[in-house]
C-alpha positions as CSV (number, residue, x, y, z in Angstrom):
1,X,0.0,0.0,0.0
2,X,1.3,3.6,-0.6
3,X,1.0,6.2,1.6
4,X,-0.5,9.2,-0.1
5,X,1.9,12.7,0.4
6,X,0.1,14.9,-1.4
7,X,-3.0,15.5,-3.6
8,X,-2.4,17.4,-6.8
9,X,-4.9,19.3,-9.3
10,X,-5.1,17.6,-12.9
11,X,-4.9,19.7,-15.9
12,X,-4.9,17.6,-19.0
13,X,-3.0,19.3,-22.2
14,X,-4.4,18.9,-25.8
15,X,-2.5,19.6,-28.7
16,X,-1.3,23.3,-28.5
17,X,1.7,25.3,-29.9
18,X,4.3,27.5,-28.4
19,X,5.8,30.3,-30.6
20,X,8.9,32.8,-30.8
21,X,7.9,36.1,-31.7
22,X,9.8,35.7,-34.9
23,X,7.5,32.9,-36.0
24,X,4.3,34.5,-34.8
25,X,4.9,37.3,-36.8
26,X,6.0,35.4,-39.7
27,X,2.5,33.2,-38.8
28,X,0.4,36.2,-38.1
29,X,2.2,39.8,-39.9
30,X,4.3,41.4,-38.4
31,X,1.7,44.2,-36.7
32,X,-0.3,41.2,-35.0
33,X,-0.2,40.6,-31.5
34,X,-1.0,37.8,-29.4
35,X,-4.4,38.2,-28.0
36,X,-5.8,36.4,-24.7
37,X,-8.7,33.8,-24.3
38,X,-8.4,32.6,-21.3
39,X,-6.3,32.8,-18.3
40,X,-4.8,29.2,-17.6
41,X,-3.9,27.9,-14.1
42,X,0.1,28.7,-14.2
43,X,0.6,32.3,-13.4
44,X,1.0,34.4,-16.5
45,X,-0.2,31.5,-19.1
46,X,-2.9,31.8,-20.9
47,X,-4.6,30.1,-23.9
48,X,-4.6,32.4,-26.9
49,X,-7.5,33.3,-29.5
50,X,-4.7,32.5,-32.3
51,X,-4.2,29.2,-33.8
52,X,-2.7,28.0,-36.4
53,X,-2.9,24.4,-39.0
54,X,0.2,22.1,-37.9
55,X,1.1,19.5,-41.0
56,X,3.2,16.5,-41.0
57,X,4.5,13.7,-43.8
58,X,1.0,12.2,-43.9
59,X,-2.0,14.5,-42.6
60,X,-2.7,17.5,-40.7
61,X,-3.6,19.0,-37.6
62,X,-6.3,22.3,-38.1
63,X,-7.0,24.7,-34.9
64,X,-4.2,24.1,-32.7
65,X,-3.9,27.1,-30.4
66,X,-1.1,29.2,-29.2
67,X,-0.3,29.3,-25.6
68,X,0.9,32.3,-24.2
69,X,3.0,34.7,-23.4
70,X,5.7,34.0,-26.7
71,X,9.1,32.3,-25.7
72,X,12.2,31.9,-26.8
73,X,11.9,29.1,-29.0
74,X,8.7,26.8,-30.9
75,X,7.5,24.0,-29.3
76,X,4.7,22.0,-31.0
77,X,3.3,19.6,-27.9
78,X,0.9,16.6,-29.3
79,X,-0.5,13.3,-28.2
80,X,0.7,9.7,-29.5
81,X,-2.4,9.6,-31.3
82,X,-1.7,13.3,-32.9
83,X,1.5,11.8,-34.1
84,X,-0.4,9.1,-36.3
85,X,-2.1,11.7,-38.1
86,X,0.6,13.3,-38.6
87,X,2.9,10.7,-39.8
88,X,6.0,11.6,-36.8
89,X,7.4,9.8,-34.0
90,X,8.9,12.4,-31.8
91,X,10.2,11.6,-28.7
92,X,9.2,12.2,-24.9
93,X,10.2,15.9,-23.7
94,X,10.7,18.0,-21.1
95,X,9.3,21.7,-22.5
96,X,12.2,22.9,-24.4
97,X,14.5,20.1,-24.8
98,X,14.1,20.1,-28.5
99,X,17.4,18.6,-29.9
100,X,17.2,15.4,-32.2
101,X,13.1,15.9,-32.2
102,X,11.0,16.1,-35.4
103,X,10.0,19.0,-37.4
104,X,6.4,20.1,-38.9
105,X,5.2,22.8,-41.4
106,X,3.2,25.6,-39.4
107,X,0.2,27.7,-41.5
108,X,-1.2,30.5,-40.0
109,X,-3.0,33.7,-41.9
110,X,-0.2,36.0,-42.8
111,X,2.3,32.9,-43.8
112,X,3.9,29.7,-43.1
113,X,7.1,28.6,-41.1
114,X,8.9,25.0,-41.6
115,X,10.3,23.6,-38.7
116,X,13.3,21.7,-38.7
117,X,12.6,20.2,-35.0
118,X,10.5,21.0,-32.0
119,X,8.0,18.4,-32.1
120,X,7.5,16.9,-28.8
121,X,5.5,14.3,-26.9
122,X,5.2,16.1,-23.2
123,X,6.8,14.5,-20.4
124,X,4.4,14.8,-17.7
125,X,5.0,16.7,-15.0
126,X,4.1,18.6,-11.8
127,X,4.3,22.0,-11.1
128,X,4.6,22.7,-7.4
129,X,5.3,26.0,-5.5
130,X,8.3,26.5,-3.6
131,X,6.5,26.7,-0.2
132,X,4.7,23.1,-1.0
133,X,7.6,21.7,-2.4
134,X,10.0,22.5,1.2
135,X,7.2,21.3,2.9
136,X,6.8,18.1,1.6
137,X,10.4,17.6,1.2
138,X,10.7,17.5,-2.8
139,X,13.7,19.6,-5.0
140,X,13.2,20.8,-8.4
141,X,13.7,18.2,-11.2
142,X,13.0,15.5,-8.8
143,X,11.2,12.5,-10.4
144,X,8.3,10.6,-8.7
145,X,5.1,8.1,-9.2
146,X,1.9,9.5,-9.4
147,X,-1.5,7.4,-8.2
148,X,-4.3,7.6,-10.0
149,X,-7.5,6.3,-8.2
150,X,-10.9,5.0,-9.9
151,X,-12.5,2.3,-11.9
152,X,-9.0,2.9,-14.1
153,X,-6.6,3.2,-11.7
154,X,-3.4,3.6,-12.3
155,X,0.6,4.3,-11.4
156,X,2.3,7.4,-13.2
157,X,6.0,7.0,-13.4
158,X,8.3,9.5,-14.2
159,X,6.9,12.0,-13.3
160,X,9.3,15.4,-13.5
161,X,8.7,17.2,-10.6
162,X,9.2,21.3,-11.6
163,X,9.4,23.9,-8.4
164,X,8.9,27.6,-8.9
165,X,8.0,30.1,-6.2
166,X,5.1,31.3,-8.7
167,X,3.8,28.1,-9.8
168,X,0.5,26.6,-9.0
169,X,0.1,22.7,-8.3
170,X,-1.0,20.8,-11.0
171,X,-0.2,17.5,-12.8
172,X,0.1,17.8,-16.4
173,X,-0.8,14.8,-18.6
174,X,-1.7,14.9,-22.1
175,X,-4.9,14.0,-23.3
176,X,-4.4,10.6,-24.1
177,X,-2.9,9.6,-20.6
178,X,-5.7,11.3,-19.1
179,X,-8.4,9.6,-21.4
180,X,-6.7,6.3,-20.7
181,X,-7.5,6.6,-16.9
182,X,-10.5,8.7,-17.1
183,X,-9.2,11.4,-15.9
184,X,-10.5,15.2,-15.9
185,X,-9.0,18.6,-15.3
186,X,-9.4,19.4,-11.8
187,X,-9.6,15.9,-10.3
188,X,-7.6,15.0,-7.6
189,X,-4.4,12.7,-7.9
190,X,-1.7,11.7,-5.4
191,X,2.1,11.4,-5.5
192,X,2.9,8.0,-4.5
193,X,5.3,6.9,-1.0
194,X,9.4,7.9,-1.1
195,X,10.5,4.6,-2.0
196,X,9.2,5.6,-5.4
197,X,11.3,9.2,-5.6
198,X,14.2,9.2,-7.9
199,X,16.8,11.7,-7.0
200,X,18.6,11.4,-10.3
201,X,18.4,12.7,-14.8
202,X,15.4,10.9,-16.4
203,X,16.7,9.1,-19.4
204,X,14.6,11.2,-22.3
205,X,15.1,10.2,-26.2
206,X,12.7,7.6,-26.3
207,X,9.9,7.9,-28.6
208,X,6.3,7.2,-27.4
């Protein structure tokens, strides 16, 4: 039995985009700007009105939206089952980490940007504010289990544990993890006993 340390908010990802402001402009003109839709639960994020068609070797991807603010590179997140539309096998990813993944072919209004890389398949993750994180006794970049009750219950592993002193606690899983386990965005999970807490570099590269 594992003894339950802490119970987490869900927010399940879909398909979405990140952008430089280079390639938003290129997407958009270069007098657009990035306008909100809605505020999402980490501080300063926000889902954007924008979107744009995301193509691979074999189909494509319409209405996948921009999250906000603009960064400094592009990052196009998807789910396993995304990828067979698209015809790519990208690898699992921290946000970011974008050597050695697949490109795509971006259309937006005002023109169209071809990615050499930055295709992803999310690593989940937590986000966790400082003050929870010290008291629980977690460090940034720590890696855990995550327990997932219900009629499909289940055990997350490798879970990347991120700690920021303006983050708010959520689990991020993509939309077919959370579909697999029936799970929802704001249900409740738990991270799993110690003896499941790896103090030491996930080994990425792998593709789904």
């Amino acid at each position: 039995m594992y003894k339950r340390l802490l119970e987490i908010p869900v927010g399940v990802s879909g398909r979405h985009v990140h952008l430089t402001p280079e390639h938003f402009h290129k997407l958009f003109g270069p007098d657009a700007s990035l306008t909100k839709l809605r505020d999402l639960v980490q501080p300063g994020q926000f889902a954007a009105r924008e979107t744009v068609t995301v193509v691979g070797p074999k189909g494509v991807l319409e209405n996948v939206r921009i999250i906000g603010p603009l960064r400094d590179y592009t990052q196009v997140e998807v789910s396993r089952t995304d990828c067979f539309k698209l015809g790519v096998n990208p690898p699992v990813r921290d946000s970011g980490d974008l050597e050695g993944t697949p490109g795509c072919v971006l259309i937006g209004p005002a023109g169209i940007v071809t990615l050499e890389r930055g295709v992803i398949l999310a690593l989940r993750h937590i986000h966790m504010p400082l003050e929870e994180a010290k008291r629980y006794g977690f460090k940034d970049k720590d890696v855990v289990a995550v327990e997932v009750n219900g009629e499909r219950g289940i055990i997350f592993q490798n879970v990347l544990v991120r700690v920021q002193s303006d983050a708010a606690l959520e689990f991020h899983v993509d939309t077919d993890e959370a579909n697999a386990c029936l799970l929802t965005s704001g249900a409740k999970v738990q991270i799993s006993s110690e003896q499941l807490l790896i103090r030491q570099p996930l080994a990425l590269g792998l593709t789904g």
